[in-house]
C-alpha positions as CSV (number, residue, x, y, z in Angstrom):
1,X,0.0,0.0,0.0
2,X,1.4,3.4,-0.9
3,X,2.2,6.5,1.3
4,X,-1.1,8.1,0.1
5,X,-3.1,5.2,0.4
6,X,-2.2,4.4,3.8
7,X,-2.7,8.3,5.1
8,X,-6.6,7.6,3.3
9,X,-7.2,4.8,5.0
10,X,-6.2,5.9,8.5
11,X,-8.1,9.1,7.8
12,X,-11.3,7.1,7.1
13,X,-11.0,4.9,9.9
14,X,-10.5,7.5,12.2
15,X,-13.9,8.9,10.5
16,X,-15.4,6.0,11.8
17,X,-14.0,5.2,15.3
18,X,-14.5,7.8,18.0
19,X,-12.1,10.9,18.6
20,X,-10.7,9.4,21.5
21,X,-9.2,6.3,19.4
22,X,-8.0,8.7,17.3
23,X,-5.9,10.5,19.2
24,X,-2.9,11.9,18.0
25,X,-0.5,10.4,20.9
26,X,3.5,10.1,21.3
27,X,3.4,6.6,19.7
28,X,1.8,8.1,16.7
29,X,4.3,10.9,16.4
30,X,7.0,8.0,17.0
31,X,5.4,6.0,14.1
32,X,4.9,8.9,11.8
33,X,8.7,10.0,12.1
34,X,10.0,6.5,11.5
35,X,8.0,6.2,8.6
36,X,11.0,7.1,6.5
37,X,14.3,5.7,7.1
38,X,16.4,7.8,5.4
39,X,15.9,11.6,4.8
40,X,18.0,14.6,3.3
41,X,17.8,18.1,3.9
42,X,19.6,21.5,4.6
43,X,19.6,23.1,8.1
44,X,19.7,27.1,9.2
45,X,21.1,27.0,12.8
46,X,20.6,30.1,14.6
47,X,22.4,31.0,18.3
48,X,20.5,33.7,19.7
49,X,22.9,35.7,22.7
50,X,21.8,37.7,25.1
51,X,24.9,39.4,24.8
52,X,24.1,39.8,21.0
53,X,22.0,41.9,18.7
54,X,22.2,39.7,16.2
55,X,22.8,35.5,16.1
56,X,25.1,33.7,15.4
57,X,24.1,31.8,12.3
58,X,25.3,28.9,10.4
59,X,23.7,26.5,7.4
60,X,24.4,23.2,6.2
61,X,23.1,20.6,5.1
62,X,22.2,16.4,6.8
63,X,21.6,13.3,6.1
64,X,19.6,11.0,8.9
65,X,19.7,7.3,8.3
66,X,17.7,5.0,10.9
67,X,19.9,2.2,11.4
68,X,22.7,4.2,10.7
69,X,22.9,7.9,12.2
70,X,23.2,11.4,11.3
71,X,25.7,12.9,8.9
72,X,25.8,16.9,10.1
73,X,27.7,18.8,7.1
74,X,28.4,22.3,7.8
75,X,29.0,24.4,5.1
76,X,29.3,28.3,6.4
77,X,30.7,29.9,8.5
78,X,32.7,27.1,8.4
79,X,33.0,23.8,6.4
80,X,33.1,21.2,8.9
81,X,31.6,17.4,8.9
82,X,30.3,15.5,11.5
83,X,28.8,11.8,12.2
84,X,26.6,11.0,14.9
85,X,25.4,7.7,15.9
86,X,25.2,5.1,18.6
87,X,29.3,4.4,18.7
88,X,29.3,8.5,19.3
89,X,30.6,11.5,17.9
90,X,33.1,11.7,15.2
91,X,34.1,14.6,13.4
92,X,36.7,14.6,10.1
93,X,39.6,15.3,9.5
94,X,42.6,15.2,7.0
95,X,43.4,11.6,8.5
96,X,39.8,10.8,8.1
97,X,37.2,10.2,11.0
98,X,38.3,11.1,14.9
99,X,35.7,10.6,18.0
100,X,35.1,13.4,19.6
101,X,34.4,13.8,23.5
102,X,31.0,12.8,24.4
103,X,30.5,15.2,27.8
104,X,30.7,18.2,26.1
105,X,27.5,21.1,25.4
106,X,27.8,19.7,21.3
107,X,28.5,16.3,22.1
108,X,25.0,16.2,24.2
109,X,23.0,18.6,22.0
110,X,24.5,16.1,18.9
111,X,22.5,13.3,20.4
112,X,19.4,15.3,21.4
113,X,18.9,16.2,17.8
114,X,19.6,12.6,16.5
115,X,17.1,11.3,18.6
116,X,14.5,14.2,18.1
117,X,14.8,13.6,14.6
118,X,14.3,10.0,14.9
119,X,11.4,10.4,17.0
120,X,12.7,8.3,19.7
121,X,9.9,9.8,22.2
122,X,10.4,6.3,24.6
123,X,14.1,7.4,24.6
124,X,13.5,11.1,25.6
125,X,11.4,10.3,28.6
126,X,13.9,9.2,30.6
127,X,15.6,12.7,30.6
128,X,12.5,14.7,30.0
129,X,8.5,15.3,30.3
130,X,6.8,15.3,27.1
131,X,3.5,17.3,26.3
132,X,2.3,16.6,23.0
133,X,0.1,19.5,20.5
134,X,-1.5,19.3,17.5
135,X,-2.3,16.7,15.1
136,X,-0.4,14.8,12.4
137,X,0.5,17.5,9.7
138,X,0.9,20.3,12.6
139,X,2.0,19.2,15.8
140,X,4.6,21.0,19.0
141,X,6.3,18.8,21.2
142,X,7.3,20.6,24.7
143,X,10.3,18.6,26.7
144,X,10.9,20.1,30.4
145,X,13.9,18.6,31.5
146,X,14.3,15.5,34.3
147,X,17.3,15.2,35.2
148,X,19.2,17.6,36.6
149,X,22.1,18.2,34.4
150,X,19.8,18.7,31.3
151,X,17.9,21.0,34.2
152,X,21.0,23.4,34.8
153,X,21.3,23.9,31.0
154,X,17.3,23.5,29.0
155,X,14.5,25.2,30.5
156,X,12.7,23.7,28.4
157,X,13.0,22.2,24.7
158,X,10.1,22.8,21.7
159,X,10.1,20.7,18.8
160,X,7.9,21.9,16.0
161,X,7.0,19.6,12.4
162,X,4.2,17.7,10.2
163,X,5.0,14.8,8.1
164,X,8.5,15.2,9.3
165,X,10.7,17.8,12.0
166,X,10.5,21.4,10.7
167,X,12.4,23.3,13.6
168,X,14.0,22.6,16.8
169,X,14.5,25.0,19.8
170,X,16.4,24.6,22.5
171,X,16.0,27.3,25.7
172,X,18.7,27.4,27.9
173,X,18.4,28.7,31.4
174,X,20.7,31.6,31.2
175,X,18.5,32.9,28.8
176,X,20.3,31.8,25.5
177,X,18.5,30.2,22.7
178,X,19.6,28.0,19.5
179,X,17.3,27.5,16.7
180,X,17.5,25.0,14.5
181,X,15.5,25.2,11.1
182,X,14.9,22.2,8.6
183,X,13.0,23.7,6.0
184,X,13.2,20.9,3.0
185,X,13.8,18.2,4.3
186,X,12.5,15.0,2.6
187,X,12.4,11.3,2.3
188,X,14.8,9.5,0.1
189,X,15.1,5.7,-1.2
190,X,19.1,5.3,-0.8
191,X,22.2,6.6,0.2
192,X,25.0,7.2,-2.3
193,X,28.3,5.6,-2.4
194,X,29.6,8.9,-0.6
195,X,27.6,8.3,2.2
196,X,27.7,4.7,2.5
197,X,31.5,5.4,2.9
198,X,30.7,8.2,5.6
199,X,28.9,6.0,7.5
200,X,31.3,2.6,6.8
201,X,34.5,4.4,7.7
């Protein structure tokens, strides 16, 4: 059954069950994100200071593969590469591939992203309380920090999309904010040699 078909289908049952059976919960987020295993897009990060008028912005461009992890490609200010996945954080270099530390403020927000993109809600409860908004094809996601290290640095974390994440923000409790755009991204069938290599290496 096709993508279309199956979105009809779940529309006319839900036309024919009550609202409450219908609701749109944190497993159906879950399911709707995993839905596509790989996706491509570009990024606009921006870090809003306090101590700045402006933010500090930079754009790139990812690619998020489920059993595989997240390729973060920065192209400006900077061109740097990154790899994210369950082994850690890795970013490259001349000599290829070197982990990076996995305590650090990027090494952590690395991760959150990975599995906010994933939609790994089971995995984000452990750390945080979820309120859920919205419906399918406009939904927020609100995460209050748990535990107390993510407490000392999130006051709280809003994660805004449809079909897929659209935009990320992160609110930090000195009054700090990074925003992370996703405007395009989209599902794809397979990864190119490139990539395959990326994530092999």
């Amino acid at each position: 059954m096709s993508h279309s078909l199956r979105r009809m289908a779940l529309a006319l049952w839900c036309l024919l069950m009550t609202p409450i059976a219908c609701a749109f919960d944190l497993t159906a987020l879950s399911n709707q994100l995993a839905e596509n295993a790989l996706i491509r897009g570009t990024f606009i990060q921006e870090k809003h200071l306090r101590a700045m008028a402006q933010p500090l912005t930079s754009r790139g461009k990812f690619v998020l593969a489920a059993d595989k992890g997240l390729l973060w490609q920065l192209q400006s200010p900077i061109r740097q590469d990154y790899r994210i996945n369950s082994a850690g954080i890795a970013k490259r270099t001349r000599d290829g591939w070197v982990a990076q530390p996995g305590n650090d403020a990027a090494a952590q927000q690395s991760r959150l992203f990975l599995a906010l993109l994933q939609g790994e809600t089971s995995g984000l409860e452990t750390d945080f309380q979820l309120q859920l908004q919205g419906v399918q094809d406009n939904w927020t996601l609100t995460l209050t920090p748990r535990a107390l290290i993510l407490k000392q640095i999130f006051s709280r974390i809003e994660i805004q999309g449809g079909e897929l994440v659209q935009r990320i923000e992160l609110f930090e409790t000195q009054g700090d904010r990074t925003l992370l755009k996703l405007p395009n991204s989209q599902g794809a069938a397979k990864l190119t040699q490139a990539e395959r290599d990326d994530f092999a290496d």
